[in-house]
C-alpha positions as CSV (number, residue, x, y, z in Angstrom):
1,X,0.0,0.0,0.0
2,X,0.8,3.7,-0.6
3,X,-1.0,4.8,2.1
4,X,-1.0,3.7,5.8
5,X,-3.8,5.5,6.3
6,X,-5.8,2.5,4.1
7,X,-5.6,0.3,6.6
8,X,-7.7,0.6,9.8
9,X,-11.4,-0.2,11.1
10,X,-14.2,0.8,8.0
11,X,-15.2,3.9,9.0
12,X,-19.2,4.5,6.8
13,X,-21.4,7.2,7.1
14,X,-24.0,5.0,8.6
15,X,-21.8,2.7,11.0
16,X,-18.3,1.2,11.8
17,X,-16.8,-2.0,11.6
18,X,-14.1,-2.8,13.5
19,X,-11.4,-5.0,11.6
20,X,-10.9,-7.3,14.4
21,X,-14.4,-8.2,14.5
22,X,-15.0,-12.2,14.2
23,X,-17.5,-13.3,11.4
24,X,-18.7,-16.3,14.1
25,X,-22.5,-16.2,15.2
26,X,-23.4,-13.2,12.9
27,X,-27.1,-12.5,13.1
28,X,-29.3,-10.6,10.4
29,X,-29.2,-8.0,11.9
30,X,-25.8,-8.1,12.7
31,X,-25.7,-8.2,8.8
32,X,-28.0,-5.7,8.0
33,X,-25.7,-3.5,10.3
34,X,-23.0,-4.2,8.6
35,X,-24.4,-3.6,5.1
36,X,-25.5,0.0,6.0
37,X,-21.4,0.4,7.0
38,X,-20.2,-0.5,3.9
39,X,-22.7,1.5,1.8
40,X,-21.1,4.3,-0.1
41,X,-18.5,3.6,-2.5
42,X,-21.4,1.8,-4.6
43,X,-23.9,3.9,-4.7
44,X,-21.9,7.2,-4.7
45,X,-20.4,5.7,-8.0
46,X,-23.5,5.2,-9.5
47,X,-25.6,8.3,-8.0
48,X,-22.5,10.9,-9.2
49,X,-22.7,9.5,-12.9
50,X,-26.2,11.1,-13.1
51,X,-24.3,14.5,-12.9
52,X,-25.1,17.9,-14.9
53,X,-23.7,16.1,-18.4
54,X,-26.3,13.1,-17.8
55,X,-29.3,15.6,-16.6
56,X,-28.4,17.3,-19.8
57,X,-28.0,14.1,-21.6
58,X,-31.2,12.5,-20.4
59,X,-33.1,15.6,-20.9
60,X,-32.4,15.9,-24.7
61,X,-33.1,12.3,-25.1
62,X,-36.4,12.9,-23.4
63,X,-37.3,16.3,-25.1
64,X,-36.1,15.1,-28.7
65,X,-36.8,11.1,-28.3
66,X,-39.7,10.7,-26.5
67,X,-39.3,7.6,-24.5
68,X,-38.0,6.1,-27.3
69,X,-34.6,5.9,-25.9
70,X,-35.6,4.1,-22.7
71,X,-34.5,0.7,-23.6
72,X,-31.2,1.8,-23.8
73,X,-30.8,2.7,-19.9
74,X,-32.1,-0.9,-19.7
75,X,-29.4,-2.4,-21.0
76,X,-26.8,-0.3,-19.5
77,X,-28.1,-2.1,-15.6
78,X,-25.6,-5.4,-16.3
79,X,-23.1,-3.2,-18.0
80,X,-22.6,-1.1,-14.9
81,X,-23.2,-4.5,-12.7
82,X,-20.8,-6.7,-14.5
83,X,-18.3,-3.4,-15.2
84,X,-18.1,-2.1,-11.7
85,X,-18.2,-5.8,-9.7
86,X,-14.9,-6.6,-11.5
87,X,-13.6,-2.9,-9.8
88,X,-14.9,-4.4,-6.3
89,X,-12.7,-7.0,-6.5
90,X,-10.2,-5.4,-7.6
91,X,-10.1,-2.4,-4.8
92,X,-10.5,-4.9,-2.0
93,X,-8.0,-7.8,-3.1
94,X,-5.4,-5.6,-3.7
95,X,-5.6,-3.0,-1.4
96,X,-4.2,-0.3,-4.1
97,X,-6.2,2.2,-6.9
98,X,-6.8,1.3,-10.4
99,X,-4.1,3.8,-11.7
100,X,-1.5,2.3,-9.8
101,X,-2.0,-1.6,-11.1
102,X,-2.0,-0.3,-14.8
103,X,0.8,1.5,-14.1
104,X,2.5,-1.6,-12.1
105,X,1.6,-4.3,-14.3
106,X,1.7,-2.9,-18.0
107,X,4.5,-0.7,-17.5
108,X,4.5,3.6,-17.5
109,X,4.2,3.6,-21.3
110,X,0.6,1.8,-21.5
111,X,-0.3,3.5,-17.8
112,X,0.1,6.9,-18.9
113,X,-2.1,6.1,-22.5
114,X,-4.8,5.4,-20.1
115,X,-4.4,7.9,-16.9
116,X,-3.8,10.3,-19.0
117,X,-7.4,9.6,-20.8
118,X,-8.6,9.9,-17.7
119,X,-6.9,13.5,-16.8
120,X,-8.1,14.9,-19.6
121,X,-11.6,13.5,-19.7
122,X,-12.1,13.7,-16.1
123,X,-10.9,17.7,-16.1
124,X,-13.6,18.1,-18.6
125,X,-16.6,16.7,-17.0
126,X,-15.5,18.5,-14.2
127,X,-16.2,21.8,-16.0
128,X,-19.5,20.1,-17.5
129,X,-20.8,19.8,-13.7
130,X,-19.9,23.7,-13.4
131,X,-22.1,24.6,-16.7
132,X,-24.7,22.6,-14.9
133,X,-24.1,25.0,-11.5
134,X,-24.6,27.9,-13.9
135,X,-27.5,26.7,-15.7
136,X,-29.4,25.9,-12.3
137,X,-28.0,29.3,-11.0
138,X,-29.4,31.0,-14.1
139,X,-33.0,29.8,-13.3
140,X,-33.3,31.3,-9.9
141,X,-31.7,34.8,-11.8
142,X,-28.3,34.6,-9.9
143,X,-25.3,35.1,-11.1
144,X,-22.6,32.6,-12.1
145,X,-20.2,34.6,-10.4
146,X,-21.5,34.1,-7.6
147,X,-22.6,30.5,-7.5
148,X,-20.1,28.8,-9.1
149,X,-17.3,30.3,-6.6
150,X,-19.7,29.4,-4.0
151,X,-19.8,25.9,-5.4
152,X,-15.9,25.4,-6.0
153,X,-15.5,26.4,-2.3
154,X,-18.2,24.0,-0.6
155,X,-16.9,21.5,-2.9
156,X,-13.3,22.0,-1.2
157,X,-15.0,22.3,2.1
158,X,-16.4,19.0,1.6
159,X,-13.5,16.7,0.5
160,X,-10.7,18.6,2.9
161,X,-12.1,17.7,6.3
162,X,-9.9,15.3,6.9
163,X,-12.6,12.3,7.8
164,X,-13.5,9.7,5.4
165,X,-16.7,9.3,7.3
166,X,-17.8,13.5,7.1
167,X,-16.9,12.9,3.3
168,X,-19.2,10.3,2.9
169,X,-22.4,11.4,5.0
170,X,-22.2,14.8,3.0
171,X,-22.0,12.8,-0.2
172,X,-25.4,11.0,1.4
173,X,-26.9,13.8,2.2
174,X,-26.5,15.0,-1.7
175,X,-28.0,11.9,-3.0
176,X,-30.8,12.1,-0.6
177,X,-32.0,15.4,-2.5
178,X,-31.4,13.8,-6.0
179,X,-35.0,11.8,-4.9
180,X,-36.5,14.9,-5.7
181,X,-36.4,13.5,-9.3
182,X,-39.4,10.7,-8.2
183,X,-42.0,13.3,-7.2
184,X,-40.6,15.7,-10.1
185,X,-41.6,12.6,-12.5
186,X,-45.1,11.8,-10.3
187,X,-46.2,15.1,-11.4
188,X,-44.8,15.1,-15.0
189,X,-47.8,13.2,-16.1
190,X,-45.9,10.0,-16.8
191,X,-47.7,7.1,-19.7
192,X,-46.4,4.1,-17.6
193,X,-47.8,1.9,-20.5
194,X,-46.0,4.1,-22.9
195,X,-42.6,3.7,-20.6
196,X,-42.9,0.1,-19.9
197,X,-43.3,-0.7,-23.8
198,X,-40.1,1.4,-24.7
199,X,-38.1,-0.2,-22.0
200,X,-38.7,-3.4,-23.5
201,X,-39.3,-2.9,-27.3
202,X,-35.9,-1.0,-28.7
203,X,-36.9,1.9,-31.4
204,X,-35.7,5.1,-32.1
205,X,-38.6,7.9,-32.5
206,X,-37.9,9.5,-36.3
207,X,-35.9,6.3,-37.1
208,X,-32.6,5.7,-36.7
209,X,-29.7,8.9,-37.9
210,X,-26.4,9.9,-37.0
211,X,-27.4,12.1,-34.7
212,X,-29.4,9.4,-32.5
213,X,-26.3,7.4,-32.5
214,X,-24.0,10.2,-31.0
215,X,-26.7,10.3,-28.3
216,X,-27.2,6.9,-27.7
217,X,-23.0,7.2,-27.3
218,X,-23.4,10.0,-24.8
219,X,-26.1,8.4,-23.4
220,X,-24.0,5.3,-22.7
221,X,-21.0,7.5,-22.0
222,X,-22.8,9.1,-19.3
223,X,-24.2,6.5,-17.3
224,X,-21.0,4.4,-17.7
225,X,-18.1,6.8,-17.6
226,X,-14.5,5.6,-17.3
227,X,-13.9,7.3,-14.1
228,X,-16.1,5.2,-12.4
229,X,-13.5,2.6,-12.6
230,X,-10.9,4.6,-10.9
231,X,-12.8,6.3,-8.3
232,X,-15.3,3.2,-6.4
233,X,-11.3,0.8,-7.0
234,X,-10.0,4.0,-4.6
235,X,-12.9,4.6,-2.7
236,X,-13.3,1.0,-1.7
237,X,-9.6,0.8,-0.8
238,X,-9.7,4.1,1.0
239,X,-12.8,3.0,3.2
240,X,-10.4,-0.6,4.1
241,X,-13.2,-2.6,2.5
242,X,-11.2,-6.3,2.5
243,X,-12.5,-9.7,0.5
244,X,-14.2,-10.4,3.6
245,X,-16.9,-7.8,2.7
246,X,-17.1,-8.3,-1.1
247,X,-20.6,-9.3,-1.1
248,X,-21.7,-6.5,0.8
249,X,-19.8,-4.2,-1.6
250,X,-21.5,-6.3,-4.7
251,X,-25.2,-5.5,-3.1
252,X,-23.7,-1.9,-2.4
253,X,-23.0,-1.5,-6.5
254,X,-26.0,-3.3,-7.5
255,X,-28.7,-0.9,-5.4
256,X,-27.1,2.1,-7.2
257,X,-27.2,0.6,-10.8
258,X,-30.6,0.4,-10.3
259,X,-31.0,3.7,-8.7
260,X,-28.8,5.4,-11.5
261,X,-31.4,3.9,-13.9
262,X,-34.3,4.7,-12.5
263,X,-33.4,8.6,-12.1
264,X,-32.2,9.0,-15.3
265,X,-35.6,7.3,-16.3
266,X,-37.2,9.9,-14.2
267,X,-35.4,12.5,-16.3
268,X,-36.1,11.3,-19.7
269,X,-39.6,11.1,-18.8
270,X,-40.0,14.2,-17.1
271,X,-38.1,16.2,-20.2
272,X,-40.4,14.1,-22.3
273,X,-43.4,16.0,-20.6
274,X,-41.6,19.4,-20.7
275,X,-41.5,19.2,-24.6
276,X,-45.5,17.8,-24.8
277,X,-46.8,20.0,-23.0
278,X,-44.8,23.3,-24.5
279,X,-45.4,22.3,-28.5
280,X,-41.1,21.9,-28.6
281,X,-40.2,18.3,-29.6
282,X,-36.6,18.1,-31.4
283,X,-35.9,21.7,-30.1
284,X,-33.0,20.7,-27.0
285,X,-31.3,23.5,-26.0
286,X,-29.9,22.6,-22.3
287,X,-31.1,21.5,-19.3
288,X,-31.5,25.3,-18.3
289,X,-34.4,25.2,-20.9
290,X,-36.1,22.6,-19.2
291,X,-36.7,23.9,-16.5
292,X,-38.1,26.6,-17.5
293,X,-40.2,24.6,-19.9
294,X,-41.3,23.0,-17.2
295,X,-42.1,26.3,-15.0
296,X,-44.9,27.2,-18.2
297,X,-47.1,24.7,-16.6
298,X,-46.2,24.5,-12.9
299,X,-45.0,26.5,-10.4
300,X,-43.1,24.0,-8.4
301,X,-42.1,21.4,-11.5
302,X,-39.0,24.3,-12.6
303,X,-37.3,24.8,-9.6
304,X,-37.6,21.1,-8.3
305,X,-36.1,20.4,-11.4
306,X,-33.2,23.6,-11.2
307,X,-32.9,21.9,-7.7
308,X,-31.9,18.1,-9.3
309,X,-29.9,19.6,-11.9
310,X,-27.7,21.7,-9.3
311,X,-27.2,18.8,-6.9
312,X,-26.1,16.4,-9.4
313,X,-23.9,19.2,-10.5
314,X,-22.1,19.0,-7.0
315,X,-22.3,15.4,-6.7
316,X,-20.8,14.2,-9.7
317,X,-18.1,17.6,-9.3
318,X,-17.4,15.7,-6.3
319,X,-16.9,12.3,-6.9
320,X,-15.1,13.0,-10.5
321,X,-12.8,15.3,-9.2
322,X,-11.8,12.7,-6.3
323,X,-11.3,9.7,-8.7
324,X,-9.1,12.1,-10.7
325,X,-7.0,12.9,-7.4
326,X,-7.1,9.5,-6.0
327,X,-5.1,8.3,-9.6
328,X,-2.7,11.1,-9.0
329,X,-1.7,10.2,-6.2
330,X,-1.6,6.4,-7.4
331,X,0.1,7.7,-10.3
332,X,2.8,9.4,-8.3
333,X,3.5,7.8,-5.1
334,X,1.9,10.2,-2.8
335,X,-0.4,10.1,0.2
336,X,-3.8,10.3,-1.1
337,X,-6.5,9.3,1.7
338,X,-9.9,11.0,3.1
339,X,-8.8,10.0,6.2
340,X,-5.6,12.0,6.3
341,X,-6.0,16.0,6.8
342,X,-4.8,19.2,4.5
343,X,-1.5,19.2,6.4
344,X,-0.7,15.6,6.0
345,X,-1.2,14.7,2.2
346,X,-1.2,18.9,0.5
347,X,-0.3,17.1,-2.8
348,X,-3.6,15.0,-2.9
349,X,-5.5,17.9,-1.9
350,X,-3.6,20.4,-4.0
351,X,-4.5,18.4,-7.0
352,X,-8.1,18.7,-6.2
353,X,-8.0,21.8,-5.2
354,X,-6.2,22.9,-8.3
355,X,-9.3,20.8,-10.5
356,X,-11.9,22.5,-9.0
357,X,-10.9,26.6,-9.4
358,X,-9.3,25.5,-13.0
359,X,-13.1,24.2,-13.9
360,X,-14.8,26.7,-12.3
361,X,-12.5,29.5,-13.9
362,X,-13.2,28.0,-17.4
363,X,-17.4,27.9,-16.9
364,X,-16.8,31.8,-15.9
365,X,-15.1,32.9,-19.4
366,X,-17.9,35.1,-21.4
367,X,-18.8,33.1,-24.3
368,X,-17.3,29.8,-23.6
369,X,-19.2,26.8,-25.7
370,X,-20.4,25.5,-22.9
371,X,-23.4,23.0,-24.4
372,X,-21.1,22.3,-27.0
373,X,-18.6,21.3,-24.4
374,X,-21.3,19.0,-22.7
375,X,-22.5,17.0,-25.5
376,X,-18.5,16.4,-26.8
377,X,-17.6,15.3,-22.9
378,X,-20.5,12.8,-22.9
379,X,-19.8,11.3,-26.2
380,X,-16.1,11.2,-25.7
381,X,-16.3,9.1,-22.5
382,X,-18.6,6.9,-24.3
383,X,-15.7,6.4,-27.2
384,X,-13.0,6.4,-24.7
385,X,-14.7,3.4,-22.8
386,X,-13.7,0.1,-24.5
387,X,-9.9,1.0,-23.7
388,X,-10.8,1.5,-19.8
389,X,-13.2,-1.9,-20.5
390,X,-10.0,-3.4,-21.6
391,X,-7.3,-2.9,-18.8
392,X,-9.9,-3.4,-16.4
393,X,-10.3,-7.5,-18.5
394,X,-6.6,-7.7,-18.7
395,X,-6.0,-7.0,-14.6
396,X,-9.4,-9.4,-13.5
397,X,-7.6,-11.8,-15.5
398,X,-4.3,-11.7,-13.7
399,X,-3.6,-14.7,-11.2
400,X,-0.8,-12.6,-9.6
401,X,-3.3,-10.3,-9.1
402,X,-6.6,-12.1,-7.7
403,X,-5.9,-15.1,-7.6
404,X,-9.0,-17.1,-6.2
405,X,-10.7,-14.1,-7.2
406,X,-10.1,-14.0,-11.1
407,X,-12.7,-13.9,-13.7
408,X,-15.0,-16.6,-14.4
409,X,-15.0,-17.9,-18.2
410,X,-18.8,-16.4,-19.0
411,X,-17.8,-13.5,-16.9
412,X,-15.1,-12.7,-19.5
413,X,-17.6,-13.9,-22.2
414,X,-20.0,-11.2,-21.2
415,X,-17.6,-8.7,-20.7
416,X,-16.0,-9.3,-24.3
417,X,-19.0,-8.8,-25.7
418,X,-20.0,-5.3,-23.7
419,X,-16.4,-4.0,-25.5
420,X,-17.8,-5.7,-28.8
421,X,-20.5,-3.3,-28.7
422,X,-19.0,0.2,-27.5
423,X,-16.9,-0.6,-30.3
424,X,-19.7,-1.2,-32.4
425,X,-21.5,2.3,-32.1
426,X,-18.1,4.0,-32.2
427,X,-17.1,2.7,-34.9
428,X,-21.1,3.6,-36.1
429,X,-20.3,7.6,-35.4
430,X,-16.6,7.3,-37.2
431,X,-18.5,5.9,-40.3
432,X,-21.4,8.6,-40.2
433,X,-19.3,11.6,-39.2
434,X,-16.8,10.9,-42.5
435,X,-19.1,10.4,-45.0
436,X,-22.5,11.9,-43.6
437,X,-24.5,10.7,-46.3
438,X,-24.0,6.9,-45.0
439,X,-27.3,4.7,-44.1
440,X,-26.7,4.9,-40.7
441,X,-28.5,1.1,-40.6
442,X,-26.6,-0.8,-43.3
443,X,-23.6,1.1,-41.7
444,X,-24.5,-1.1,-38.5
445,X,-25.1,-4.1,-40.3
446,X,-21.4,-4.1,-42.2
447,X,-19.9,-3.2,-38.9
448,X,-21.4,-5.7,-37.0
449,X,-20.7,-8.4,-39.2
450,X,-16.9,-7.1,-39.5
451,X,-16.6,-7.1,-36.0
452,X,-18.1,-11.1,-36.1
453,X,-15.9,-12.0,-38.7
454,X,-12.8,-10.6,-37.2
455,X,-14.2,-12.4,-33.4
456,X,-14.0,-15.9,-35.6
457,X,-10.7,-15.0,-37.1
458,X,-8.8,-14.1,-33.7
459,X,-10.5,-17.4,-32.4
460,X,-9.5,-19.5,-35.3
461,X,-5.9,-18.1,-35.4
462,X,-5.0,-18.7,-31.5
463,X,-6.6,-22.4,-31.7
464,X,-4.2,-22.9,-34.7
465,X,-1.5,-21.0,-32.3
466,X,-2.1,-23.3,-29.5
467,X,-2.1,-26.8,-31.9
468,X,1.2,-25.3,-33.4
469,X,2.8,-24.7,-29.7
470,X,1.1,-26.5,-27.5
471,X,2.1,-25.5,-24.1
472,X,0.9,-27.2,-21.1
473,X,-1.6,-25.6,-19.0
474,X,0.3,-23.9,-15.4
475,X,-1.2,-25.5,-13.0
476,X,-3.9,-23.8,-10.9
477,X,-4.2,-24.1,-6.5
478,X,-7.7,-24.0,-6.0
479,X,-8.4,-21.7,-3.2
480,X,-11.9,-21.5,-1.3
481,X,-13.4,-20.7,1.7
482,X,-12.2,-19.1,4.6
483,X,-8.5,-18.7,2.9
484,X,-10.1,-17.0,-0.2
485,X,-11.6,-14.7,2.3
486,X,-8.2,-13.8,3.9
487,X,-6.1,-13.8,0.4
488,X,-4.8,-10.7,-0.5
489,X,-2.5,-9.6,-3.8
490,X,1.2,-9.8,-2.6
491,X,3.5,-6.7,-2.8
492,X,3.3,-5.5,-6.2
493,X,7.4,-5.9,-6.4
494,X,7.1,-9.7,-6.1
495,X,4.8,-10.5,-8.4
496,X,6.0,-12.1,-11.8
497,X,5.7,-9.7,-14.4
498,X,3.0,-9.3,-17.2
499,X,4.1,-11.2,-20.8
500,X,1.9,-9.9,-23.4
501,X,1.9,-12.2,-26.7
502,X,2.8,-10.3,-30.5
503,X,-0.9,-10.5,-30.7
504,X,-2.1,-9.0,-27.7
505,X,0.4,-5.9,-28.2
506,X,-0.9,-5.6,-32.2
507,X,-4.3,-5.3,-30.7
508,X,-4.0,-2.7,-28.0
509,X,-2.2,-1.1,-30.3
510,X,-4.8,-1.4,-32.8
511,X,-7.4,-0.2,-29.9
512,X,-5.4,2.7,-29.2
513,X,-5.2,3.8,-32.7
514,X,-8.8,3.5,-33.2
515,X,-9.9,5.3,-30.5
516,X,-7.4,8.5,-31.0
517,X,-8.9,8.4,-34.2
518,X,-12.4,8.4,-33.0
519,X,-12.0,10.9,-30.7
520,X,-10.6,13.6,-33.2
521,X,-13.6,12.4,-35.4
522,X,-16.2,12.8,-32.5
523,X,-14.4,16.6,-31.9
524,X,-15.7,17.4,-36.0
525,X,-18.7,15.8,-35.3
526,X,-19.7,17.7,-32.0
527,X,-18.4,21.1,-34.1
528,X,-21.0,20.3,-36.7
529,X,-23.8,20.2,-34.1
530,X,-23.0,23.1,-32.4
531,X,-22.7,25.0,-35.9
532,X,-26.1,23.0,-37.4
């Protein structure tokens, strides 16, 4: 560990547990007590990705979509599951952040391709939750200058307390407003039987165009953002969550995929109201405009909804910021722990510190593109996610690493296939943004097929690897019970290092190609918007 500080008693905002307590004779109660201790790196996760890009992103879905779109935040509930469950093992088998196992394990060079990623897209949402400070602040007629200085500060005053525990209960008492959004959607005149049939039948109101698919990106981008990786691996090693409590950590993550879906549900449907009732389907400005859409028809419906979008403004500020300066400090060997005050780790909380005016100073500029910036931000993590997808695979597949607690075979099946298909629609928008005049649907259909074919290729040529040089399989201790409970990664200076095969290295490099190129593309694509 990096950080002495990481190991200790779990300190939660809703009860301790001391690390020398004995699982013998444990009651349901006793478990239910220990449940509510753990609670929080899960749901935080999940709770801080419906931030001010995805209000903004949910809200132009609902206003130019309909509910159309809905079946899309269905699928994403096993992506986050199935995404964020291989971080929980990570975080409490190895005791150390997600930036510093890339780093450790694949060497600086591939470390910095993705942290840096992560700087840059992380810097950029944080500026997205100040736009979404300004738009809520521009309801009420203040001032940006005001709020958003206001916000930066509370937002330091928050993290810099020096308790992981006053962190965490002010980060509960933010997502305890954000259930605002299930009255807010109560009196948005919701058509349950039109919701339930969109959940479950996929369409795309006004048929399927380029610019649905860079929303369906974002809208993917935004509910499963590559931060979220760094920050719950951190948070969970930062609260001293150990194997002993993964299953209370997998129920933690699994309550707040649910609960990220059903807000941004809420949102869709209440934007989807907004536009009905006002006459101005198609015609998304930013979430600003909803609520004062929605203010046309009630008095409370606009500033309940100014309300949501200011708090997940804060909240996701929050928790993007600290996954940003938890892998600095990973990424540079420094103290970085909530439990530790200003004095004793000024680096970590420099770094954030820094993050926070740097966003907030950029929001303030007079005529900054500041929707543009939202919609590029979304889509970008949505692009960027199949290389985070990736390293995460790689590291869940490493014995030195878990051990008894690698992936199982269909895990890794089901997680090959969730890369499969962010490459799919990214490869989609790359196609549609070059040559505009594509049909977006055979489009899908070639790519789909090409990524097939290519899927039976790889397979093919590593079977006729494996006859060619057949290598026995190393052999495998099973570990279970108790002892898989206690095992913990070694020091990351003893383990044997990573040997990546001509093939694996010609695909990452391949994926890191791709994607650079798909980001540039995604930059013209956002510029055409904005101009359109």
């Amino acid at each position: 560990m990096l950080d002495s500080a990481h190991l200790g008693d779990i300190e939660g905002a809703f009860g301790r547990v001391s690390v020398g307590d004995s699982d013998q004779g444990r009651t349901l109660k006793t478990r239910l007590l220990t449940l509510l201790a753990i609670l929080g790196p899960g749901i935080i996760v999940m709770v801080g990705d419906n931030d001010a890009g995805g209000v903004a992103t949910y809200a132009q879905a609902g206003q130019n979509y309909g509910y159309s779109l809905l079946w899309v935040l269905l699928l994403l509930i096993p992506v986050l599951i199935v995404n964020q469950e291989m971080v929980v093992r990570l975080g409490a088998v190895t005791g150390v952040g997600h930036a510093r196992l890339i780093n450790e394990r694949f060497g600086r060079g591939w470390g910095w391709f993705s942290v840096g990623d992560l700087f840059l897209l992380n810097f950029l949402t944080i500026v997205t939750e100040f736009i979404g400070v300004s738009l809520a602040a521009a309801y009420f007629g203040v001032s940006k200058y005001i709020v958003v200085p206001t916000a930066a500060v509370a937002l330091v005053a928050i993290m810099a307390s020096g308790s992981f525990r006053r962190w965490e209960r002010a980060m509960f008492v933010f997502i305890a407003i954000t259930l605002l959004q299930i009255p807010m959607l109560l009196l948005s005149h919701p058509q349950w039987g039109a919701a339930a049939q969109a959940f479950v039948v996929p369409g795309i109101k006004g048929g399927l165009s380029s610019d649905a698919v860079l929303l369906i990106i974002a809208i993917v981008g935004t509910t499963v953002a590559p931060w979220q990786l760094f920050f719950q691996q951190s948070n969970i090693v930062d609260k001293r969550i150990t194997p002993r409590f993964i299953s209370y950590e997998r129920a933690d993550t699994t309550i707040g995929a649910f609960v990220v879906v059903i807000g941004a549900a809420a949102l869709v449907m209440t934007a989807d109201w907004a536009a009905r009732s006002t006459g101005s389907e198609g015609n998304f400005g930013d979430a600003g405009d909803i609520a004062r859409l929605l203010s046309a028809h009630s008095s409370v419906l606009g500033p309940v909804f100014a309300i949501v979008l200011l708090d997940a403004s804060i909240v996701g500020a929050a928790a993007v910021t600290l996954a940003t300066s938890y892998a600095f400090g990973d990424v540079f060997g420094l103290k970085h722990s909530l439990h530790r005050g200003f004095a004793d780790a000024k680096p970590f909380y420099v770094s954030y510190i820094a993050m926070v005016a740097a966003a907030a100073g950029i929001v303030l500029i007079p005529g900054a593109p500041l929707g543009l910036i939202t919609t590029a931000v979304q889509a970008l993590a949505g692009l960027l996610l199949p290389s985070a997808s990736v390293f995460l695979l790689l590291l869940c597949n490493d014995r030195e690493v878990l051990g008894p607690w690698v992936n199982r075979r269909w895990l890794n099946v089901v997680a090959v296939f969730i890369v499969a298909v962010l490459l799919l629609l990214s490869g989609i928008l790359m196609a549609t943004t070059l040559f505009p005049d594509l049909d977006v649907v055979t489009v899908t259909a070639y790519l789909a097929a090409g990524i097939v074919i290519l899927a039976i290729l790889a397979v093919g040529v590593l079977k006729w690897l494996q006859r060619r040089n057949p290598r026995a399989p190393a052999p495998v201790t099973v570990i279970d019970g108790p002892e898989k409970m206690s095992w913990r990664m070694p020091p990351l200076a003893l383990l044997e290092p990573v040997t990546w095969s001509a093939g694996t290295k010609l695909g990452m490099l391949a994926l890191r190609g791709y994607l650079v190129v798909g980001a540039i593309l995604l930059i013209v694509k956002a510029v055409q918007l904005g101009g359109g």
